[in-house]
SELOTI-799891 format. One record per residue (C-alpha): residue in three letters; x, y, z; residue number from 1. Coordinates in Angstrom, 2 decimals. Layout:
+-----+---------+---------+---------+-----+
|  aa |       X |       Y |       Z |   i |
+-----+---------+---------+---------+-----+
| ala |       X |       Y |       Z | NUM |
...
+-----+---------+---------+---------+-----+
END
This chain:
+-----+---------+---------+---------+-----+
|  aa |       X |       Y |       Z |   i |
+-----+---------+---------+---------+-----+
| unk |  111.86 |   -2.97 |  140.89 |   1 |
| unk |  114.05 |   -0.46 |  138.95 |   2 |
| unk |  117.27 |   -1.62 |  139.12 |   3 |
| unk |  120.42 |   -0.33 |  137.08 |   4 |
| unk |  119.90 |    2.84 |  135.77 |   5 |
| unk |  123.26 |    3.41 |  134.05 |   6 |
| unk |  126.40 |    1.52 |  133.13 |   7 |
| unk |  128.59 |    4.77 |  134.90 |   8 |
| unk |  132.20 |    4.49 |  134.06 |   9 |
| unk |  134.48 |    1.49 |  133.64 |  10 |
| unk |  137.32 |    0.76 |  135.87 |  11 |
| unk |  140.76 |   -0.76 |  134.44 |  12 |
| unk |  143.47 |   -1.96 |  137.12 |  13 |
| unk |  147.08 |   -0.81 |  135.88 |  14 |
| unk |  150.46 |   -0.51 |  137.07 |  15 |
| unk |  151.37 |    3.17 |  135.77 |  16 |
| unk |  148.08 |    5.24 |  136.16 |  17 |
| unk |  150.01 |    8.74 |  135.13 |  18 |
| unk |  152.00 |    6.64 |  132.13 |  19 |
| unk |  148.79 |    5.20 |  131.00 |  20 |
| unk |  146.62 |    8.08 |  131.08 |  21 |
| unk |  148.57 |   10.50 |  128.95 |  22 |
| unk |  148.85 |    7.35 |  126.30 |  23 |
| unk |  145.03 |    7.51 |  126.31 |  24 |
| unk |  145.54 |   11.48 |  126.15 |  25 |
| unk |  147.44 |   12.04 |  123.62 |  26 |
| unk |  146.05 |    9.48 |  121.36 |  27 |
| unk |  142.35 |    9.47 |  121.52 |  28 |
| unk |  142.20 |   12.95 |  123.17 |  29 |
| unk |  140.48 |   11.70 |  126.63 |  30 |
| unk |  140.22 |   14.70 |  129.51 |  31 |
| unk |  141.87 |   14.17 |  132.98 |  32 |
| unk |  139.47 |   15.28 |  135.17 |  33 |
| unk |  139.90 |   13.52 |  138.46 |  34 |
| unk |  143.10 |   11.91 |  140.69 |  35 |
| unk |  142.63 |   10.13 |  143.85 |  36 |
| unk |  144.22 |    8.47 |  146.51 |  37 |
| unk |  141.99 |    5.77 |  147.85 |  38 |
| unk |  143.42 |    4.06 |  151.39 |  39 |
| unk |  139.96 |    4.12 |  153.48 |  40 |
| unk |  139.29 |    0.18 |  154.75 |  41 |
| unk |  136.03 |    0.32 |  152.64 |  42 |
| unk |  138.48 |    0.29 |  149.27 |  43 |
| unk |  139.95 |   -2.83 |  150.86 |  44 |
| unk |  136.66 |   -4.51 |  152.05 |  45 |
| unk |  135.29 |   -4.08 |  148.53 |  46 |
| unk |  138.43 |   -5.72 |  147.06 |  47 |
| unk |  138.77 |   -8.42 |  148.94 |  48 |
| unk |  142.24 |   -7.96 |  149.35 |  49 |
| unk |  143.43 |   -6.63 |  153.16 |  50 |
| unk |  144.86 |   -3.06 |  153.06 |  51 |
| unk |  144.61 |   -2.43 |  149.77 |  52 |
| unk |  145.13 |    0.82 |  148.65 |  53 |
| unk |  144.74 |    2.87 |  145.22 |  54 |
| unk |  145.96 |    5.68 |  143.21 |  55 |
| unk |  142.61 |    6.74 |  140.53 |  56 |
| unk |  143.14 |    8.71 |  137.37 |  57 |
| unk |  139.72 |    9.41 |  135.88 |  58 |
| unk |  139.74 |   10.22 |  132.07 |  59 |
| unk |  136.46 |   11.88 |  130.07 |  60 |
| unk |  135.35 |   11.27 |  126.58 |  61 |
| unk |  132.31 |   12.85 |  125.44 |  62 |
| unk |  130.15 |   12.27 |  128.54 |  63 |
| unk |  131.41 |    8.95 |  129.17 |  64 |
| unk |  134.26 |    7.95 |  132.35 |  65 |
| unk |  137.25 |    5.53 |  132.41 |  66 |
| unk |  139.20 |    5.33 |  135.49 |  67 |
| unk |  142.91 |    4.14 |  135.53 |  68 |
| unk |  143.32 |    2.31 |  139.24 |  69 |
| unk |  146.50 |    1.88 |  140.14 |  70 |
| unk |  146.06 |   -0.80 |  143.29 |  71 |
| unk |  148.50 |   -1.90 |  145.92 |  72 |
| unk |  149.59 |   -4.74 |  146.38 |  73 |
| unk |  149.65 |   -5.06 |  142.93 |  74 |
| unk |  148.26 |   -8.12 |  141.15 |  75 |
| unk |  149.52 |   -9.89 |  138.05 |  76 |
| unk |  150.04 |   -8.11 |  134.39 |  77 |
| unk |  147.76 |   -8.74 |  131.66 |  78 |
| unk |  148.63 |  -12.35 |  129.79 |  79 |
| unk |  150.45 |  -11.57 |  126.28 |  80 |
| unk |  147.74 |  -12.10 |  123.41 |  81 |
| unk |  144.75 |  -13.87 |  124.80 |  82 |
| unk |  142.72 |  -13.97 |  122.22 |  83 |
| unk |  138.68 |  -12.79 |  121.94 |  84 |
| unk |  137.44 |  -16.08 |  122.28 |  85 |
| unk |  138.75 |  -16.36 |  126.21 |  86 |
| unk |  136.17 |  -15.75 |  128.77 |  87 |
| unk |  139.04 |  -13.09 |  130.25 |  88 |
| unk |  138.67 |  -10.93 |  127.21 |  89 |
| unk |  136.86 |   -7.51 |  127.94 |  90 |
| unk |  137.37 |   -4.43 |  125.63 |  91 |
| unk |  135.75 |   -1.10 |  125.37 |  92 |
| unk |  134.96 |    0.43 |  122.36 |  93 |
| unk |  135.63 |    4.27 |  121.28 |  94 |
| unk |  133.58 |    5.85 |  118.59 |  95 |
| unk |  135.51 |    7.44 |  115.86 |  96 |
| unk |  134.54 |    9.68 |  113.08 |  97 |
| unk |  137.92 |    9.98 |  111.30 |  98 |
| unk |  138.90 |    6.16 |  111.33 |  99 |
| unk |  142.17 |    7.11 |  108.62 | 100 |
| unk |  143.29 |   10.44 |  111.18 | 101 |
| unk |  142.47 |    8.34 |  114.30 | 102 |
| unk |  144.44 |    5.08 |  113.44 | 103 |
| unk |  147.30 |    6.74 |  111.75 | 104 |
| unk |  147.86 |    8.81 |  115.03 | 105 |
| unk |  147.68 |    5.39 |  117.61 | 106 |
| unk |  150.13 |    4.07 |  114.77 | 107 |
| unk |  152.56 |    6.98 |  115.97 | 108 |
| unk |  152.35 |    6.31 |  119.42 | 109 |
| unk |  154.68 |    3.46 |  120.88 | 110 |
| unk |  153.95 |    0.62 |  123.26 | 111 |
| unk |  150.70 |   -0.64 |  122.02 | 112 |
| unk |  150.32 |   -3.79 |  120.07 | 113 |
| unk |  147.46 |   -4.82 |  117.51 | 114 |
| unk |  145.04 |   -7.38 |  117.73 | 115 |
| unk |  143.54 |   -6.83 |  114.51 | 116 |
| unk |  145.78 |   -8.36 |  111.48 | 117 |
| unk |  145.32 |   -6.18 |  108.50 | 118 |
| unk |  144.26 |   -2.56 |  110.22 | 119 |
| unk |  140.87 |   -1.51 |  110.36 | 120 |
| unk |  137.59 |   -3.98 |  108.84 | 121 |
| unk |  134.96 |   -2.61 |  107.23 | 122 |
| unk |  132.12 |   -5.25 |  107.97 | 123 |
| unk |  129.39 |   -6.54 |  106.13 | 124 |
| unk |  125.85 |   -5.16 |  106.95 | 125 |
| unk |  124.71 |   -8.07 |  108.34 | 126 |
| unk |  127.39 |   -7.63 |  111.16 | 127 |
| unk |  126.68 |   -3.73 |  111.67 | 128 |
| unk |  128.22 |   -2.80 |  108.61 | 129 |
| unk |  130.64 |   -0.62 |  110.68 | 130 |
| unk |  134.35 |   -0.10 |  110.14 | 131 |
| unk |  136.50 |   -1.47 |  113.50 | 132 |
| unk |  139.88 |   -2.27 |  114.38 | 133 |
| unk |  141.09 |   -3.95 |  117.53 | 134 |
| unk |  144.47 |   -3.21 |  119.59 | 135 |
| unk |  145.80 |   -3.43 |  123.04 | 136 |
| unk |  146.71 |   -0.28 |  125.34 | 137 |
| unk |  150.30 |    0.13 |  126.60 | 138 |
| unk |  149.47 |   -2.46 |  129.55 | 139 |
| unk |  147.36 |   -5.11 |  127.54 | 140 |
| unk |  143.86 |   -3.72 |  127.97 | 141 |
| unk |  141.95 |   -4.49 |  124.81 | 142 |
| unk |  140.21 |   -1.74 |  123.43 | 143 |
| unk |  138.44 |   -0.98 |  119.92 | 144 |
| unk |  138.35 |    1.90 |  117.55 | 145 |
| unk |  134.36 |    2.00 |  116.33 | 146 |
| unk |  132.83 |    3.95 |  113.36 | 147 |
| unk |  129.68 |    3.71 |  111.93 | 148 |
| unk |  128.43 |    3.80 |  108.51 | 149 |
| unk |  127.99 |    6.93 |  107.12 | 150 |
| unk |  123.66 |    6.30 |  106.77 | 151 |
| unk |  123.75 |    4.70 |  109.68 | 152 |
| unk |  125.42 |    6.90 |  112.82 | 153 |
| unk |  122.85 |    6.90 |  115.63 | 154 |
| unk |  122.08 |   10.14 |  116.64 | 155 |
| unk |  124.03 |   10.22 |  120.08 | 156 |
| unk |  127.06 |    9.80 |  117.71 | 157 |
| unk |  126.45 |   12.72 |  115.02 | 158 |
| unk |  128.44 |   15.22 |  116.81 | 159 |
| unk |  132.24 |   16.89 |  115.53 | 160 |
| unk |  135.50 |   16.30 |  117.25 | 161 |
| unk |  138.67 |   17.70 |  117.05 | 162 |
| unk |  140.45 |   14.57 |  118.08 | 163 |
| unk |  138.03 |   12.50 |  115.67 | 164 |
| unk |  137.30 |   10.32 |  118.45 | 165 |
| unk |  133.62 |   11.02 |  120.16 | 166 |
| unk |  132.79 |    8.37 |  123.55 | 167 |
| unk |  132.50 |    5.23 |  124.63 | 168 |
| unk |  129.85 |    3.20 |  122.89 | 169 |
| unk |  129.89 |   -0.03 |  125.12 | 170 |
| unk |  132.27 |   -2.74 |  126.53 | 171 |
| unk |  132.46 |   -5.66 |  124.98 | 172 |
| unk |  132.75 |   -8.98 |  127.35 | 173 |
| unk |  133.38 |  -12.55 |  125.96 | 174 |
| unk |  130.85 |  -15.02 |  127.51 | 175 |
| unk |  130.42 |  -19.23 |  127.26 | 176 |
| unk |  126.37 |  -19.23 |  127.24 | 177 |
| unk |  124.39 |  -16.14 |  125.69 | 178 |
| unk |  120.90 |  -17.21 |  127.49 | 179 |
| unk |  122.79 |  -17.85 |  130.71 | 180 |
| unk |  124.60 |  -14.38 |  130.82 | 181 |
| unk |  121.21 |  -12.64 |  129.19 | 182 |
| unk |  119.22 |  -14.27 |  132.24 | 183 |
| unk |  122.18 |  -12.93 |  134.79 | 184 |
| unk |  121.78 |   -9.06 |  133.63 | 185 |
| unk |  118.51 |   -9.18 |  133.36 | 186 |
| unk |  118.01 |   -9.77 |  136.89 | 187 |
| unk |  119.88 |   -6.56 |  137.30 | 188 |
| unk |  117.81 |   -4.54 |  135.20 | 189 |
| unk |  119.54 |   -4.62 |  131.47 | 190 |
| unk |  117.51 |   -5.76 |  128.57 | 191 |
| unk |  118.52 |   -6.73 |  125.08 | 192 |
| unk |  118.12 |   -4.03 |  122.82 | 193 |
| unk |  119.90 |   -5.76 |  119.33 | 194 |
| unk |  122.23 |   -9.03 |  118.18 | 195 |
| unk |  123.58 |  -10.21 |  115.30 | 196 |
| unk |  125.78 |  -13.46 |  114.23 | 197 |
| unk |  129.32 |  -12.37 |  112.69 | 198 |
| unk |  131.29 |  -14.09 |  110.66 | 199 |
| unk |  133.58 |  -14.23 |  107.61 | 200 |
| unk |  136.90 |  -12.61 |  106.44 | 201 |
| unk |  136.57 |   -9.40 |  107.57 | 202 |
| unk |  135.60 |  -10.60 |  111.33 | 203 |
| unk |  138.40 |  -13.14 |  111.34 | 204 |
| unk |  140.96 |  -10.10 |  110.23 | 205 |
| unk |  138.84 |   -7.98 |  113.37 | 206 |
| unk |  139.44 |  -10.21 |  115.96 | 207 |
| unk |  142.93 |  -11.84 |  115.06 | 208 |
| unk |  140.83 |  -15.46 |  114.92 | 209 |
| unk |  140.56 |  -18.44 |  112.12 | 210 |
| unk |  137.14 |  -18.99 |  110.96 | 211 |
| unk |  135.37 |  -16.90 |  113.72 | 212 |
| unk |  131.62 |  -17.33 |  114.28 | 213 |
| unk |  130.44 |  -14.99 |  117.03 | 214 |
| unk |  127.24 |  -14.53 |  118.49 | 215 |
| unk |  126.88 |  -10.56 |  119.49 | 216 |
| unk |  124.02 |   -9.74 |  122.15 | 217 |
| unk |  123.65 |   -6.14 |  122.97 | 218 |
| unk |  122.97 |   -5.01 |  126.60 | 219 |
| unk |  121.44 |   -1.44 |  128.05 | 220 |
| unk |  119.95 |   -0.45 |  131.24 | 221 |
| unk |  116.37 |    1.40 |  130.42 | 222 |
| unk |  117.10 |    4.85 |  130.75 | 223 |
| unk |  120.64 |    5.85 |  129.92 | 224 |
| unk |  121.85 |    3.02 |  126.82 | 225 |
| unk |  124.91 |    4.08 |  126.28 | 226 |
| unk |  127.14 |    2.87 |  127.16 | 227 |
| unk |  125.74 |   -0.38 |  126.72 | 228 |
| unk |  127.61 |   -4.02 |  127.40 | 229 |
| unk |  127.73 |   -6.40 |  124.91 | 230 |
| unk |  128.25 |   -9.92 |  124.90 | 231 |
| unk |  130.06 |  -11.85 |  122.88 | 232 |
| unk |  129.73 |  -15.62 |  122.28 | 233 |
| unk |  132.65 |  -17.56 |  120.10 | 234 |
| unk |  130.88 |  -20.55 |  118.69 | 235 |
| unk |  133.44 |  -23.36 |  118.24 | 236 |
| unk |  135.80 |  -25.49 |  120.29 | 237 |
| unk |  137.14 |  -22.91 |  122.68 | 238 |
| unk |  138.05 |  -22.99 |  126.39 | 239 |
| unk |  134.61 |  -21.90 |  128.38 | 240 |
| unk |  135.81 |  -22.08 |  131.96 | 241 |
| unk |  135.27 |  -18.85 |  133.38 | 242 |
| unk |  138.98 |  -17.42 |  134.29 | 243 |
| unk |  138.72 |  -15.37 |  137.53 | 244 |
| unk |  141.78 |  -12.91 |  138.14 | 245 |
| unk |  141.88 |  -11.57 |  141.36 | 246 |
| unk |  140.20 |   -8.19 |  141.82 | 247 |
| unk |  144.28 |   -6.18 |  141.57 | 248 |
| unk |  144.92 |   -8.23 |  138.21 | 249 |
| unk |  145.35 |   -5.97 |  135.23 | 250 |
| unk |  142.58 |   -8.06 |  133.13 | 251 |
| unk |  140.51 |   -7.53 |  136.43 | 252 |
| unk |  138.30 |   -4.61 |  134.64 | 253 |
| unk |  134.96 |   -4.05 |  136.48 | 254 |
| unk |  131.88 |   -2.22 |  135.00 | 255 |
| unk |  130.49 |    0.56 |  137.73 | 256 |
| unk |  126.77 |    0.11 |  137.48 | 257 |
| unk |  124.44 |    2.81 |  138.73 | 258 |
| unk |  121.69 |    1.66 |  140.84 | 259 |
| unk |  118.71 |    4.70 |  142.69 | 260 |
| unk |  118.81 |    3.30 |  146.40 | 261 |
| unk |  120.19 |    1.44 |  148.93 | 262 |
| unk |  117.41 |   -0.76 |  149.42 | 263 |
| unk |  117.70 |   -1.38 |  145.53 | 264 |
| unk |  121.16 |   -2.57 |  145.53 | 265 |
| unk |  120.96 |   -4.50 |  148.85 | 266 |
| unk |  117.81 |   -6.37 |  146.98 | 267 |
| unk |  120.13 |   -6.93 |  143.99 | 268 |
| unk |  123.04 |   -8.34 |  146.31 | 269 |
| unk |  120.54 |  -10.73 |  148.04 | 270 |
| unk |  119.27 |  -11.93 |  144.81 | 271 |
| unk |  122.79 |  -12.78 |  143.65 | 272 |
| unk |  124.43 |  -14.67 |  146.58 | 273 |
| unk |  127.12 |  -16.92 |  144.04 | 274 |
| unk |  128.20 |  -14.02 |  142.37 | 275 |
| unk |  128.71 |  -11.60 |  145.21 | 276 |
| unk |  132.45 |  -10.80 |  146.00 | 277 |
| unk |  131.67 |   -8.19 |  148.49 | 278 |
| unk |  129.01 |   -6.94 |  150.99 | 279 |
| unk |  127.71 |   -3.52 |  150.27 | 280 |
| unk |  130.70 |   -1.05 |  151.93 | 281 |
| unk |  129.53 |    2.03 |  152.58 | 282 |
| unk |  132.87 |    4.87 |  151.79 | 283 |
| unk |  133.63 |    8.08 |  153.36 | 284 |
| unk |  132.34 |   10.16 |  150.78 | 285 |
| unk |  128.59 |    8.47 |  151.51 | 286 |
| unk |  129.11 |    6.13 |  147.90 | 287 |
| unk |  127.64 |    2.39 |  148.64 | 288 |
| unk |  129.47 |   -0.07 |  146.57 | 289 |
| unk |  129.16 |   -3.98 |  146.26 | 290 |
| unk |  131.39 |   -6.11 |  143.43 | 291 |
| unk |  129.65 |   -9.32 |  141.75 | 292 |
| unk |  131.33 |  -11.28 |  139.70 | 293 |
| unk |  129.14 |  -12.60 |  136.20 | 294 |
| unk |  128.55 |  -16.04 |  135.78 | 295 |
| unk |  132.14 |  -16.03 |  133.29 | 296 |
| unk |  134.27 |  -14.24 |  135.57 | 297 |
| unk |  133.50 |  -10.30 |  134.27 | 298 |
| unk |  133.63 |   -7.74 |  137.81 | 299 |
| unk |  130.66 |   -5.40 |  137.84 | 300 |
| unk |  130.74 |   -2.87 |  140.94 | 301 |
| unk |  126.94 |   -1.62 |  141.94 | 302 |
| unk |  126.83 |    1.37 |  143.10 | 303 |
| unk |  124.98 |    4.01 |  144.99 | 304 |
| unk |  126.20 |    7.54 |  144.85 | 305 |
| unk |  125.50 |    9.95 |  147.30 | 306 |
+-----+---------+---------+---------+-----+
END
């Protein structure tokens, strides 16, 4: 059975979906190229929360999609400084080419605090050997700046910008059991297209944690790889119950993941009973849409697009 075809945008519940989107504007240079008003009962059936409504902003970078969702009633703000070892954490990363141009101009821009503790890491090659830095938006969202090394930019990723700043390469989702969550997307159709085992100073300055030892596993449907989802696995003594925020929580970020039919995503629902939020909703502009949650918490919306 094909199943997911493409990881299509990633959705990130805020409180100020105007305020929010020109911090992502002005910064990184994202596009607004989309605002909605969402109040059909199918937006409310697939949240699970009665009469819910939503105001959308949908930013481009590159060919890649973030939407801002603004959802009422609103839930709860993002926690101050949970760390990347939680099983709430979930960041995306954006490529860079200009890492000095790129970080000096999110150092200009208020409201956003650091997760990083000594600005951007250059990593050893046995962790990617790329140079990253780690922050939160204006509301808490974690996000990543990503560049690689100079011998080593894929080809997707060899491309000029005027910002400096090129896509989305992947979210990044912290997980308790690698084989467990490798099992769970490969019943939707991912496979495992890299990993690597991080550690030492340079990944303990990265992700703001003491002595960190992290298992990376890299996820991509079979046709369109990027962006991809990778998983994240913090080796050590660390809470592993999954934390589940309710679907209008700020930390409540869902991936949107492209599936061919109907009958495809219906077989994907049915195969997944324990993680399925929602029954398939079919909305007014002829989109089908189910949310699962991931065997740690993580929302993933399937999707059907007419």
């Amino acid at each position: 059975m094909n199943a997911v075809q493409r990881l299509s945008r990633i959705a990130m519940i805020c409180s100020e979906p105007d305020r929010l989107a020109d911090f992502y504007e002005s910064t990184f240079g994202f596009e607004r190229t989309g605002e909605a008003a969402i109040t059909e009962p199918a937006f409310a059936a697939l949240m699970g929360i009665p009469e819910a409504t939503a105001r959308v902003t949908t930013l481009r970078l590159g060919e890649q999609e973030v939407e801002l969702v603004g959802v009422r009633p609103p839930g709860q703000p993002y926690p101050p400084a949970v760390p990347g070892s939680s099983l709430l954490f979930q960041h995306f990363a954006i490529v860079v080419s200009d890492v000095p141009t790129v970080y000096a101009r999110l150092a200009a821009e208020p409201g956003w605090k650091t997760i990083s503790t000594d600005g951007p890491q250059v990593l050893p090659a046995a962790s990617g050997g790329v140079t990253a830095y780690k922050f939160r938006d204006p509301e808490g969202h974690p996000l990543e700046l990503l560049a690689f090394a100079p011998d080593a930019i894929p080809a997707r990723w060899q491309k000029a910008s005027a910002t400096g700043c090129l896509g989305i390469d992947h979210s990044a989702i912290s997980i308790a059991d690698t084989e467990r969550s490798v099992k769970f997307y490969e019943r939707l159709g991912l496979r495992r297209i890299g990993s690597s085992l991080n550690r030492g100073p340079e990944q303990d300055k990265l992700d703001g944690v003491a002595e960190t030892l992290v298992e990376v596993t890299a996820l991509a449907p079979p046709i369109y790889s990027t962006p991809h989802v990778e998983l994240l696995c913090y080796r050590g003594r660390f809470a592993r119950e999954p934390v589940l925020p309710n679907t209008n929580d700020t930390p409540a970020t869902r991936l949107a993941l492209a599936v061919e039919t109907s009958e495809i995503l219906e077989a994907l629902c049915a195969q997944s009973p324990v993680a399925l939020l929602s029954d398939p909703v079919r909305f007014e502009n002829g989109a089908l849409r189910a949310m699962l949650r991931d065997p740690d918490g993580h929302l993933l919306c399937l999707e059907v697009l007419q």
